[in-house]
C-alpha positions as CSV (number, residue, x, y, z in Angstrom):
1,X,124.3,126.1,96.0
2,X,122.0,123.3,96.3
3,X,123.7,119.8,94.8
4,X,121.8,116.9,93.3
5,X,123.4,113.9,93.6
6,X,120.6,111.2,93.9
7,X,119.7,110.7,90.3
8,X,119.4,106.7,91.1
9,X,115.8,107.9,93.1
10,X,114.9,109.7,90.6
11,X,115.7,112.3,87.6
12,X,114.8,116.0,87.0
13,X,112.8,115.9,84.0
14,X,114.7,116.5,80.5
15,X,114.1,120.0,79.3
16,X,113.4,118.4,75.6
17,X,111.4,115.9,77.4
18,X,109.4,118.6,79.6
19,X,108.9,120.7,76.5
20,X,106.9,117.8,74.7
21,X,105.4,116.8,77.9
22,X,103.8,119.9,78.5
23,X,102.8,120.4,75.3
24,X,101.4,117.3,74.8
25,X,98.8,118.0,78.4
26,X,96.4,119.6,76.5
27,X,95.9,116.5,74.3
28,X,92.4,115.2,74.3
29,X,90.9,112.0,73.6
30,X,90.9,108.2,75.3
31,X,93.7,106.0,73.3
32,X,91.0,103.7,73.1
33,X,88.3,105.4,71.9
34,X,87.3,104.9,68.1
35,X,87.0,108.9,67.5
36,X,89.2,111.3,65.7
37,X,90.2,112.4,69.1
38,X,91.2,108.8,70.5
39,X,93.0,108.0,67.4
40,X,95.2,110.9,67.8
41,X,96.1,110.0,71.3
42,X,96.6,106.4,70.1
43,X,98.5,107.7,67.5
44,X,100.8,109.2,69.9
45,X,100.4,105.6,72.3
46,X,101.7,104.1,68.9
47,X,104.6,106.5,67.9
48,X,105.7,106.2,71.2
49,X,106.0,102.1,71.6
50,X,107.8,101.9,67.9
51,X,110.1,104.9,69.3
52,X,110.8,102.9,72.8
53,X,111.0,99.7,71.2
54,X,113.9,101.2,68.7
55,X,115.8,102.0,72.0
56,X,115.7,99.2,73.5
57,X,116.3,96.6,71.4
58,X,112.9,94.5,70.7
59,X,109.9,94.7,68.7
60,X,107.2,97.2,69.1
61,X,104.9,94.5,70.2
62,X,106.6,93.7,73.1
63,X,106.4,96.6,74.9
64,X,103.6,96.7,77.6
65,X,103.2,100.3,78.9
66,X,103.3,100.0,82.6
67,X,102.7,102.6,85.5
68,X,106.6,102.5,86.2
69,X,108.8,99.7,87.4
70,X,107.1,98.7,90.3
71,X,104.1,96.9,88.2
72,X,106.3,95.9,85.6
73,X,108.0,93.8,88.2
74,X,104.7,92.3,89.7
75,X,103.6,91.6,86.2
76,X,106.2,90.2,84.9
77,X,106.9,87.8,88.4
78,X,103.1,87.4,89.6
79,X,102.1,86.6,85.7
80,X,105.3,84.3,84.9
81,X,104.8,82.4,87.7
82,X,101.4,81.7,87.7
83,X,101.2,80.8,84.2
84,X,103.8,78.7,84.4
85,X,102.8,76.9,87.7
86,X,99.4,76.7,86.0
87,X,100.6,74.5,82.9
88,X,102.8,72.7,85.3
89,X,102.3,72.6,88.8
90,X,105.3,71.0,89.8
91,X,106.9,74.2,88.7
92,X,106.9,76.5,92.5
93,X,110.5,77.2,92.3
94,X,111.7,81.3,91.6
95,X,115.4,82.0,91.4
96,X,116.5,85.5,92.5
97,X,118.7,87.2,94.9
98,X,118.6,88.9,98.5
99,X,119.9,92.1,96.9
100,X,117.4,92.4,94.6
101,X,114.6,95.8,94.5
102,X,111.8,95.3,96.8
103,X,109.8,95.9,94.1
104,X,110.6,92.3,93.0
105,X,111.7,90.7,96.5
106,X,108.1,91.6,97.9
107,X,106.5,90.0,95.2
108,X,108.6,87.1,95.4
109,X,107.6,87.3,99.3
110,X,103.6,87.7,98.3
111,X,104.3,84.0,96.0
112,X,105.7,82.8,98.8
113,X,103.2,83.4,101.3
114,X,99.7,83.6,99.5
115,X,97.5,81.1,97.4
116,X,97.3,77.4,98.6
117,X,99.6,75.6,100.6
118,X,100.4,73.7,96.7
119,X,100.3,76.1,94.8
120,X,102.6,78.6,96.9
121,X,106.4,79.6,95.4
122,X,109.6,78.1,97.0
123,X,112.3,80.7,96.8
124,X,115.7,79.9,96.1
125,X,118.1,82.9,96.5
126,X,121.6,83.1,95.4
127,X,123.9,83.4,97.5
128,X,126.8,86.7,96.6
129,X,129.8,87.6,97.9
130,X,131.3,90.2,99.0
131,X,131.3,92.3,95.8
132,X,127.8,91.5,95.4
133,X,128.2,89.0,92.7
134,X,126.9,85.5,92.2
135,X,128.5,81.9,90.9
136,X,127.1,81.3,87.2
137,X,128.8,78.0,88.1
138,X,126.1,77.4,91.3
139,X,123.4,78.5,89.2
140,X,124.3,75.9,86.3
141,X,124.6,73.3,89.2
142,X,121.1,74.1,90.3
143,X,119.8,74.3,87.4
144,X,121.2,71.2,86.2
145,X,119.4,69.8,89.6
146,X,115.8,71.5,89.7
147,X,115.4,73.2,86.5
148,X,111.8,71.0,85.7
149,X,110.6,72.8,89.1
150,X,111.7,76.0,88.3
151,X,109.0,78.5,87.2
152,X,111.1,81.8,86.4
153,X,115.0,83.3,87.0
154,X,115.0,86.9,88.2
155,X,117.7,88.8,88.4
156,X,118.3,92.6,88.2
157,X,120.9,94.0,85.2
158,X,122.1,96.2,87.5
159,X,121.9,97.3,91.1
160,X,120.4,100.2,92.5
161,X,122.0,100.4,95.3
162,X,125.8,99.6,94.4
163,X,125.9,100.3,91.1
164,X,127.0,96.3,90.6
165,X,126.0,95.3,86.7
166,X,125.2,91.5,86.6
167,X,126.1,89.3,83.2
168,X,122.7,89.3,82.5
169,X,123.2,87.5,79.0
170,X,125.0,84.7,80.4
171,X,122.4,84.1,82.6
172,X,120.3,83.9,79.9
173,X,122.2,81.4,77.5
174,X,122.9,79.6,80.5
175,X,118.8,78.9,81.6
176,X,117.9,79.0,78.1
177,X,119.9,75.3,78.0
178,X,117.5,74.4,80.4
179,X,114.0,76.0,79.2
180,X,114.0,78.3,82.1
181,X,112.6,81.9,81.5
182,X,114.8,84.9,82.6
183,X,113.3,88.4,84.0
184,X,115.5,91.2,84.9
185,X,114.8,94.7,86.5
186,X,116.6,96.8,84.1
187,X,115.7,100.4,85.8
188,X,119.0,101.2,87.4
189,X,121.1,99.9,84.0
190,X,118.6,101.9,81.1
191,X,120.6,104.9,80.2
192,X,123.9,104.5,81.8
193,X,124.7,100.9,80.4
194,X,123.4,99.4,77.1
195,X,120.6,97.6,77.2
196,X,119.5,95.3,74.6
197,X,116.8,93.5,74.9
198,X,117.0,90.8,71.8
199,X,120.8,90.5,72.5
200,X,120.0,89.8,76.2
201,X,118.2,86.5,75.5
202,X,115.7,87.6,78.4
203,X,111.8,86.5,78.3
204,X,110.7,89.8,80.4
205,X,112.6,92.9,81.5
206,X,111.8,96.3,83.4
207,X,112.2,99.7,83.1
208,X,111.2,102.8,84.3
209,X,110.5,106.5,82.9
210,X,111.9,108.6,86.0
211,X,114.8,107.4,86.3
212,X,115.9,109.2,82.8
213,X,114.3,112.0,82.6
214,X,110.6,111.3,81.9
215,X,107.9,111.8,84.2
216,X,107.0,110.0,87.1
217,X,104.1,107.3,86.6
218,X,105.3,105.9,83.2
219,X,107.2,102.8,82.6
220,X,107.2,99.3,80.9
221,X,107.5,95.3,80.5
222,X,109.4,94.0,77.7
223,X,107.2,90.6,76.8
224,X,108.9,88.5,74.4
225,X,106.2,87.5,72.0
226,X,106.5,83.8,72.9
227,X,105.8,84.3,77.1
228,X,102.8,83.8,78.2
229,X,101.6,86.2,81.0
230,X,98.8,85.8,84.0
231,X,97.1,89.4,83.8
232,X,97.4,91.1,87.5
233,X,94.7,93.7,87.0
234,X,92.0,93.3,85.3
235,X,89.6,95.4,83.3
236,X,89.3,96.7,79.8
237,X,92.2,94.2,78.7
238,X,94.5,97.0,77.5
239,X,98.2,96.2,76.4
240,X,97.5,92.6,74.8
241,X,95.2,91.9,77.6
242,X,98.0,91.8,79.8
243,X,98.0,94.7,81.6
244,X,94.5,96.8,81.7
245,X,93.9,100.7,82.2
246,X,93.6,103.8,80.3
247,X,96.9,104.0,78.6
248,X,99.1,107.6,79.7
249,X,99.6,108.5,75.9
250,X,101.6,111.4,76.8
251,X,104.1,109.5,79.6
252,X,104.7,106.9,77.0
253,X,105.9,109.9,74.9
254,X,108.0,111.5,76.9
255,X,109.4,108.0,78.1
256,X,109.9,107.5,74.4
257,X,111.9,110.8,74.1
258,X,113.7,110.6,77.3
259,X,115.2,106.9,76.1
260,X,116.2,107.8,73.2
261,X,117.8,110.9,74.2
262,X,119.6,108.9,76.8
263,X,120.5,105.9,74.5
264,X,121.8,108.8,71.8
265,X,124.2,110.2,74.4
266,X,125.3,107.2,76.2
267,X,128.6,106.8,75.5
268,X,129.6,110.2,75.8
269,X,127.9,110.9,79.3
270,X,129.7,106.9,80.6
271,X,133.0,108.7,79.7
272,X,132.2,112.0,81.7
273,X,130.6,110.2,84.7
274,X,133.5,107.7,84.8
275,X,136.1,110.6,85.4
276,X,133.3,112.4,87.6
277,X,133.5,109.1,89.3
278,X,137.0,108.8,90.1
279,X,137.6,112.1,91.1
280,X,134.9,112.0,93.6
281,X,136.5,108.6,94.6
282,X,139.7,110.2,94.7
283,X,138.5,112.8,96.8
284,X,137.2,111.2,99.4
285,X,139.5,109.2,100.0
286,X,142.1,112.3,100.6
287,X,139.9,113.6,102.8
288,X,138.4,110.8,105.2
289,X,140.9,107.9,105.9
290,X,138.2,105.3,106.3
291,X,136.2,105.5,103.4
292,X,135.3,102.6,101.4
293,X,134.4,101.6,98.2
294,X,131.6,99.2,97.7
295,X,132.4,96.7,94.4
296,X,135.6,98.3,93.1
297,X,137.1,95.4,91.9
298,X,133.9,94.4,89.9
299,X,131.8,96.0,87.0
300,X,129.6,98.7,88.1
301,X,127.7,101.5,86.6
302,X,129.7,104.6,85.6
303,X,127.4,106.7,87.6
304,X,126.8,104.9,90.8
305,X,129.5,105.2,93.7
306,X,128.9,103.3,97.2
307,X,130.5,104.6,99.6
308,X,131.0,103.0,103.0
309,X,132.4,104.6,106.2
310,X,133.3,102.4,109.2
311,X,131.9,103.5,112.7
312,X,129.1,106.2,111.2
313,X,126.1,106.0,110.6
314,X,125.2,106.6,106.8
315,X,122.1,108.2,107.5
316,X,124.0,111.1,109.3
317,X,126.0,111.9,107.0
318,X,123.5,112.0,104.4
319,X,121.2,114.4,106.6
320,X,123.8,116.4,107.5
321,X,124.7,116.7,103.6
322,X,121.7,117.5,102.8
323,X,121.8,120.8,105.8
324,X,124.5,121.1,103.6
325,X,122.8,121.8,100.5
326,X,123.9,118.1,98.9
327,X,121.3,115.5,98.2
328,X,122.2,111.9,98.6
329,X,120.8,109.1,99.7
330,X,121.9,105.7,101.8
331,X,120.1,103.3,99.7
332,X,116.8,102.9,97.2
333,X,114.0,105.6,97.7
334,X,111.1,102.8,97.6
335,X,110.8,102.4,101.5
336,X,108.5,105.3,102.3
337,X,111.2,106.9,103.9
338,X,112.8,104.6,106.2
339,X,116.6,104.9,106.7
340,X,118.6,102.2,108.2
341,X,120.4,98.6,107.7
342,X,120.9,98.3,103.5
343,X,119.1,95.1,102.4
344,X,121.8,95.1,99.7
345,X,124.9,95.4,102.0
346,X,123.5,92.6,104.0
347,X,122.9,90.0,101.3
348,X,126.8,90.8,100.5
349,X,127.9,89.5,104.1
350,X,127.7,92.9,105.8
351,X,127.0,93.0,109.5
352,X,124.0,95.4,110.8
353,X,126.1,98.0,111.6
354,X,128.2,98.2,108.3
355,X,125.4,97.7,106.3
356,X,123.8,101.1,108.3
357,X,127.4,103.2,107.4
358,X,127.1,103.8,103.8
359,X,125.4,106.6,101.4
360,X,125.1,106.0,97.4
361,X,126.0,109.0,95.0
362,X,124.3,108.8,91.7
363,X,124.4,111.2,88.5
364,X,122.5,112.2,85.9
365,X,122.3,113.3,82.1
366,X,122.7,117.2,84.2
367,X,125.3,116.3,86.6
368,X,128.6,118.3,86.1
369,X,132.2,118.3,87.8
370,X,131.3,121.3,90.3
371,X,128.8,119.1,91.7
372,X,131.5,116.3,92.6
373,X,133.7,119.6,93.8
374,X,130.5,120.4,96.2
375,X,130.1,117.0,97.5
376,X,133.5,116.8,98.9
377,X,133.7,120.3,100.3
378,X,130.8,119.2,102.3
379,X,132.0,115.8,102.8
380,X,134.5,116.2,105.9
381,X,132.5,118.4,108.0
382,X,129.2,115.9,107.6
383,X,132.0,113.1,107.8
384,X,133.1,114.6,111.1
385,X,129.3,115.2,112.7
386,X,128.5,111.8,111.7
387,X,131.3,110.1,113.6
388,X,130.6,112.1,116.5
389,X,126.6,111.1,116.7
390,X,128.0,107.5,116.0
391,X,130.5,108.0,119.1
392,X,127.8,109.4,121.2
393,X,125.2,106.9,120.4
């Protein structure tokens, strides 16, 4: 019986969701076009963005339909940044953390390292311990310090990796005292945590479709009607002239759909993957006496578990899972397929080798109790192997 326990990557499509989808393939027409046809497809653009904007919290103008989080990310940082730095140059500064998705950490890398030598961003990263957390206090202190030189504050609502959920709303009342703009990465949080964009306080935030049970290649940025934005691409000045290209009428549909239907059942599936989550906790601990649990003393999503196991090598176990008809994974799926140290584990303190011993279990709207009950009858046996490559390497 083949197991699916890496819903964090991605999500098998909602059957409500695939049913519009495919039914909504044979539409014809550019949403931009001033025809019949292109106003039915912008109709559907438009339906969509009111639907999505319900969901999460904001108004239908501030949703800029992206091609998933990835862009949403390099719009939101890229186009903060630079319009900021461009009204003030003094303003280089970007606050984020190690342990953030590379989707953001490599565009904080790109600032860093492209433009002129003036005009270049300084990074300041905060530093976590070992739960993966961060000192509102420090981040008052700096900002309190070098808030005139800061351009943006991003931070992620909750990891990917671990499961950790950050106090996203403090951070925003907290930078808001000091006129500092706050973007968060909301993909691993939408659907499993709410997520409310006006309560948040947050200038910019980013989601994704897949990761709920939409298609791959649909996402957005939430633009608070007050930010100004630097366009990335450029072209027929789609989406408030902020982000251009053809807009994917029927993604932003079943994205619409696929949030709502997650945001409707939220509650209920948190209580099911909390008890999903401890007996799978349970379990593994009964059954290998080294395992441990990433971030259990803090808050983390109901359907993330980290799992760590001292002297193995994480991507062993989670290959010789897999032989074993159970799909997890050892980290975030964005790294073309490269296994090895977590980025995550090491901005928590983690050595190399620790930070190469753990595997991250994730469910979905679909996930039930056998598939915990699978994971740990394969668990010893790829537990075992493991420990014996680790041995022999």
């Amino acid at each position: 019986m083949a197991v699916y326990l890496d819903h964090a990557a991605t999500s098998p499509i909602r059957p409500e969701v695939l049913l519009r989808y495919t039914a909504d393939l044979a539409l014809v027409g550019n949403p931009s076009s001033v025809h019949g046809f292109g106003q039915r497809a912008r109709m559907v653009v438009e339906d969509a963005r009111e639907s999505l904007a319900d969901t999460l919290g904001c108004h239908r103008s501030e949703i800029i339909f992206t091609s998933g989080g990835t862009e949403a990310d390099n719009l939101a940082i890229k186009g903060l940044f630079w319009a900021r730095n461009n009204a003030d140059a003094r303003r280089r500064l970007i606050v984020s953390a190690a342990s953030e998705h590379h989707a953001v950490l490599d565009a904080l890398e790109w600032l860093e390292g492209h433009g002129p030598a003036e005009q270049r961003a300084q990074l300041h990263l905060l530093e976590l311990d070992a739960n993966g957390m961060f000192d509102l206090a420090d981040l008052e202190k700096f900002l309190a310090e070098r808030s005139d030189e800061i351009a943006l504050i991003s931070l992620m609502w909750a990891n990917n990796e671990t499961g950790v959920v950050w106090p996203i709303a403090e951070v925003s009342k907290l930078a808001a005292k000091f006129a500092v703009p706050v973007h968060s990465d909301a993909v691993a949080a939408l659907g499993h945590v709410p997520v409310d964009f006006a309560d948040s306080g947050l200038s910019l935030m980013s989601v994704s479709g897949h990761k709920i049970g939409a298609p791959v290649g649909i996402g957005a940025l939430v633009v608070r009607r007050d930010v100004n934005l630097v366009p990335v691409n450029h072209g027929g000045g789609h989406e408030r002239k902020l982000r251009s290209g053809t807009l994917n009428a029927v993604g932003a549909s079943a994205f619409a759909l696929a949030a709502a239907a997650a945001s409707a059942t939220l509650q209920e599936r948190a209580k099911r993957d909390s008890a999903l989550k401890q007996k799978l906790i349970s379990g593994a601990r009964n059954l290998v006496s080294n395992v441990e649990v990433t971030a259990e003393s803090v808050s983390t999503l109901p359907s993330t578990v980290h799992l760590s196991f001292a002297g193995c090598p994480g991507d062993s176990i989670l290959v010789l899972l897999d032989m074993a008809g159970v799909a997890v994974s050892n980290g975030a799926a964005c790294q073309a397929g490269v296994i090895g140290a977590s980025h995550v584990m090491l901005a928590m303190g983690r050595s190399e080798q620790a930070a190469s011993e753990c595997i991250r279990i994730s469910f979905g709207y679909d996930t039930t109790e056998r598939d915990v009950e699978e994971f740990l009858a394969a668990l010893p046996a790829a537990y075992e192997g493991a420990r014996k490559a680790g041995d022999a390497a």
